[in-house]
N, C-alpha and C positions, 0 to 999 in steps of 0.2 A: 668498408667491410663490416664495421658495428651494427651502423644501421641493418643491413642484409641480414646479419646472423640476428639480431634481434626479431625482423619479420620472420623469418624463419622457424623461430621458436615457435613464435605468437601465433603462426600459419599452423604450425602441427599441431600445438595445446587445443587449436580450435579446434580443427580436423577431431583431435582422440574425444573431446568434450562432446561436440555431435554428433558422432557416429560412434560412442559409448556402448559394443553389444550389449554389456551386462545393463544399463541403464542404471548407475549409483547414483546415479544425481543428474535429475532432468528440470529443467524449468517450465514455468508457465503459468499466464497471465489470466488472471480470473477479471471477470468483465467489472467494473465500474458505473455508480450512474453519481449523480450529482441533484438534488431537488431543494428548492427554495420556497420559503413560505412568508407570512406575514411577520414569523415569530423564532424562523432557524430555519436551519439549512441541514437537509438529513444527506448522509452518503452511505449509498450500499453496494456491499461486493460481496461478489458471487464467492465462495467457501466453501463446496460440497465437500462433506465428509472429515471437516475439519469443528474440531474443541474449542471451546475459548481459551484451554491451556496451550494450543497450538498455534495463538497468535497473536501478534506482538504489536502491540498501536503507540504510536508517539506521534507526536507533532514537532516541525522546527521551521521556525520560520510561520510561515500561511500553509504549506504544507503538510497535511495528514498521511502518515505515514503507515503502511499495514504492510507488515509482515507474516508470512506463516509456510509452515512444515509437516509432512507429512509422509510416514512408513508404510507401505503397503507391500503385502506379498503376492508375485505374480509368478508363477511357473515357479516354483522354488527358489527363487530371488526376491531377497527384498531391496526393492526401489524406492529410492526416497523424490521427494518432488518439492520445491521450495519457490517460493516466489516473493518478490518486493514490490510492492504499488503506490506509490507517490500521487495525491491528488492535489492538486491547487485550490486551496480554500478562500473564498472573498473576503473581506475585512469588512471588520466588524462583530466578529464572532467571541464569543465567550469561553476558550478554549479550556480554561478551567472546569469547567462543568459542563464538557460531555458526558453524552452516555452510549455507552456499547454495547449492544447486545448481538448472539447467532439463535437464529434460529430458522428449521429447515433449509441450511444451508447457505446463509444468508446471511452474512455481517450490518446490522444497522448500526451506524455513528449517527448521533443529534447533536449538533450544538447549538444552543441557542443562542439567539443575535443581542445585542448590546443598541446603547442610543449613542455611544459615541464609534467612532471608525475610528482605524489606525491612523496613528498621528493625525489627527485631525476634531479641531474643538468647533462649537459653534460658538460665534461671536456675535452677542447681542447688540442689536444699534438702539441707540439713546437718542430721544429729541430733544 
């Protein structure tokens, strides 16, 4: 019976969560792209209408992490909308010294690339 009453919950949280009339908290995934160069690897997500104070970048792991939030007023309700986007980063990157920038809507991350990759050295051969 635990289990049942536990889907049960979990079935209506979802239900009230989706079909929110007032809409307090909606989700939604802004687009991602991923670009490779000689010299870095640039990622840009899509942001309209969002601050640089409105969003929150971290890295853990290879993972480039972007969050962000945002209030807007629709019909006399204010709606908030929030989203998490996780991107898989390649190794070899220099995570200490990205750079972030929005503009027209538009989150650019650069990091440039490194001559060594994660765990991994180059071993010279001797004759």
């Amino acid at each position: 019976m635990t289990l049942r009453d536990d889907l049960d919950r979990w079935f209506d949280r979802f239900m009230s969560e989706a079909w929110n009339p007032q809409g307090i908290a909606e989700r939604w995934m802004p687009g991602a792209d991923v670009q490779e160069t000689n010299d870095e690897v640039m990622v840009t997500v899509d942001v309209p209408g969002l601050d640089p104070d409105e969003l929150h970048l971290s890295t853990s792991g290879r993972q480039l992490i972007v969050r962000g939030e945002r209030a807007e007023e629709r019909g006399g309700e204010r709606r908030y909308e929030s989203f998490v986007r996780s991107v898989l980063l390649p190794p070899g990157l220099d995570l200490d010294n990205a750079d972030a920038r929005v503009r027209n809507g538009v989150l650019t991350v650069r990091f440039p690339k490194t001559d060594a990759r994660d765990g991994s050295r180059r071993i010279p051969v001797r004759t």
